[in-house]
C-alpha positions as CSV (number, residue, x, y, z in Angstrom):
1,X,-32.6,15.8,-5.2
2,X,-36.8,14.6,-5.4
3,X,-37.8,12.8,-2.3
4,X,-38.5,9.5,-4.7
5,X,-34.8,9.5,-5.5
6,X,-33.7,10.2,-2.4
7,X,-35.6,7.2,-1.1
8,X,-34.6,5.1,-4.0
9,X,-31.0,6.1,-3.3
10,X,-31.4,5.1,0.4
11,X,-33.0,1.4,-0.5
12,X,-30.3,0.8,-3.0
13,X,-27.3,1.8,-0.1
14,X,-29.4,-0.2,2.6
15,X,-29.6,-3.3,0.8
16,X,-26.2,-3.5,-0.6
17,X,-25.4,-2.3,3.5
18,X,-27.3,-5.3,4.9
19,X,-25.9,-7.8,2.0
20,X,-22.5,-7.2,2.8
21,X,-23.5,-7.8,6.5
22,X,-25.1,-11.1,5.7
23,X,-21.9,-12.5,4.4
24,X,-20.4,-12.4,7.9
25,X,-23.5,-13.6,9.8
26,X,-24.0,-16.7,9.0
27,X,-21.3,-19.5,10.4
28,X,-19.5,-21.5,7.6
29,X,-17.2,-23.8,7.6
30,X,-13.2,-23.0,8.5
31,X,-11.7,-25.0,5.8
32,X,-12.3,-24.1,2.2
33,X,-10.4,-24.4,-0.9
34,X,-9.2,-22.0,-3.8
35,X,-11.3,-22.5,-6.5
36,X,-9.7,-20.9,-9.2
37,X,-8.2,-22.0,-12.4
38,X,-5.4,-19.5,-12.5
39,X,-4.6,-19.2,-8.7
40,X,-5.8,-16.6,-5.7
41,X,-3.6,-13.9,-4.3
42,X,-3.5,-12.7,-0.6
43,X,-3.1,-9.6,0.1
44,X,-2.5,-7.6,2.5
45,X,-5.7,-5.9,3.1
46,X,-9.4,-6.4,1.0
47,X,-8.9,-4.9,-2.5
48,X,-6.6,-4.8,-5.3
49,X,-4.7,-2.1,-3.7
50,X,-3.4,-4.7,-1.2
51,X,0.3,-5.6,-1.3
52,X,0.6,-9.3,-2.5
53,X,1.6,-11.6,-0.2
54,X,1.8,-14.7,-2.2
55,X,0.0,-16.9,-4.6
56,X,-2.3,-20.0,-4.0
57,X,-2.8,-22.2,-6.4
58,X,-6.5,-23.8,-7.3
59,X,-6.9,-26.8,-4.6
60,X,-5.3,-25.6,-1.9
61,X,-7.0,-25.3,1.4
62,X,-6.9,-22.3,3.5
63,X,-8.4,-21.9,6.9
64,X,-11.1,-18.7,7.1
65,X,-10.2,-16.2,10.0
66,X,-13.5,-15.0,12.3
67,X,-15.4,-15.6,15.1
68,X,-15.3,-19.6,15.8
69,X,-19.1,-21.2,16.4
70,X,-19.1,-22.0,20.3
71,X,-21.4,-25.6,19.2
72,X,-19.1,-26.0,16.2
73,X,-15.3,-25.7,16.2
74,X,-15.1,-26.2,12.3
75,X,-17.1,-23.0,11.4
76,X,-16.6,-19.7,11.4
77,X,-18.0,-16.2,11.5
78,X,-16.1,-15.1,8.8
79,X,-14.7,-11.1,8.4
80,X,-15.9,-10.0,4.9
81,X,-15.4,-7.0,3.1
82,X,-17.2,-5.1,0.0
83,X,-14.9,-4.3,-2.7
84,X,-14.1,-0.4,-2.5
85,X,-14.1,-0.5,-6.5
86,X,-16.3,-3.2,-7.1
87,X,-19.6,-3.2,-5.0
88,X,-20.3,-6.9,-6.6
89,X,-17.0,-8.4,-5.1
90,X,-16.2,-9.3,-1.8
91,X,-12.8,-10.4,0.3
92,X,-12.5,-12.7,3.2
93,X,-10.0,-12.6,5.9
94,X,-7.6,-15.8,5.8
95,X,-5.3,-17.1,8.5
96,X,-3.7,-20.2,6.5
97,X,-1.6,-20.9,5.1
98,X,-0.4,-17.2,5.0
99,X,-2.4,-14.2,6.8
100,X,-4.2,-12.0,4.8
101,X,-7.6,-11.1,2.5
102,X,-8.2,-13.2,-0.7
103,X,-11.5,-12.6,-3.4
104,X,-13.6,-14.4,-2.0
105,X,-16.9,-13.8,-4.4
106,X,-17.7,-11.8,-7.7
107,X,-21.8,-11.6,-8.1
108,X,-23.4,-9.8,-10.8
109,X,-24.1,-11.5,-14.5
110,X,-21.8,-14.4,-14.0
111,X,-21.9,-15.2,-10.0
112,X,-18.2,-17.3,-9.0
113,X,-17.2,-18.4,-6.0
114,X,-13.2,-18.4,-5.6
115,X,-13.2,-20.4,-2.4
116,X,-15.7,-23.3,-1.7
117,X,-15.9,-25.1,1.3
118,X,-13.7,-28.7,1.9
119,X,-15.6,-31.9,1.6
């Protein structure tokens, strides 16, 4: 392999290393909502290959698991995870109303967000 695409290989694995990182530093709020149309499944660990757990249905609030913000009880270092098959998806631990991972986020061509945060 050429040095240049060894390098370029190397950038490419750093950012999406650090991007995926970012998703968990920054404090959000505990309380968000499903934000999909047809529903979100938990499962029982990040990816498809998770065993279902159950099925929420767009609306309902679920409570982010992570790291709680010493100043701020209502937000959260959340755990995310990369995709294993998808690089541009990520899952987010849950710990209401049922433990376990749901889609959190799909980037790419058409970004969606499948949990926003309560109002």
């Amino acid at each position: 392999m050429s040095p240049s695409l060894l390098l370029r290989a190397a950038c490419v694995f750093a950012f999406a290393f650090s991007t995926s990182l970012a998703l968990g530093d920054e404090p959000v709020a505990r309380c968000h909502k499903v934000n999909a149309p047809v529903g979100l499944v938990i499962r029982s660990k990040p990816g498809t290959d998770g065993k279902r757990l159950a099925v929420l249905e767009e609306g309902t609030k679920v409570t982010l698991a992570g790291k709680v913000v010493a100043d701020d009880k209502n937000k959260v270092l959340p755990v995310v995870s990369k995709d294993a098959q998808d690089p541009e998806a990520s899952w987010v631990q849950i710990s209401a109303p049922k433990a376990g991972y749901v889609l959190y986020r799909v980037s790419g061509s058409s970004p969606y967000d499948y949990l926003v945060p309560c109002k």
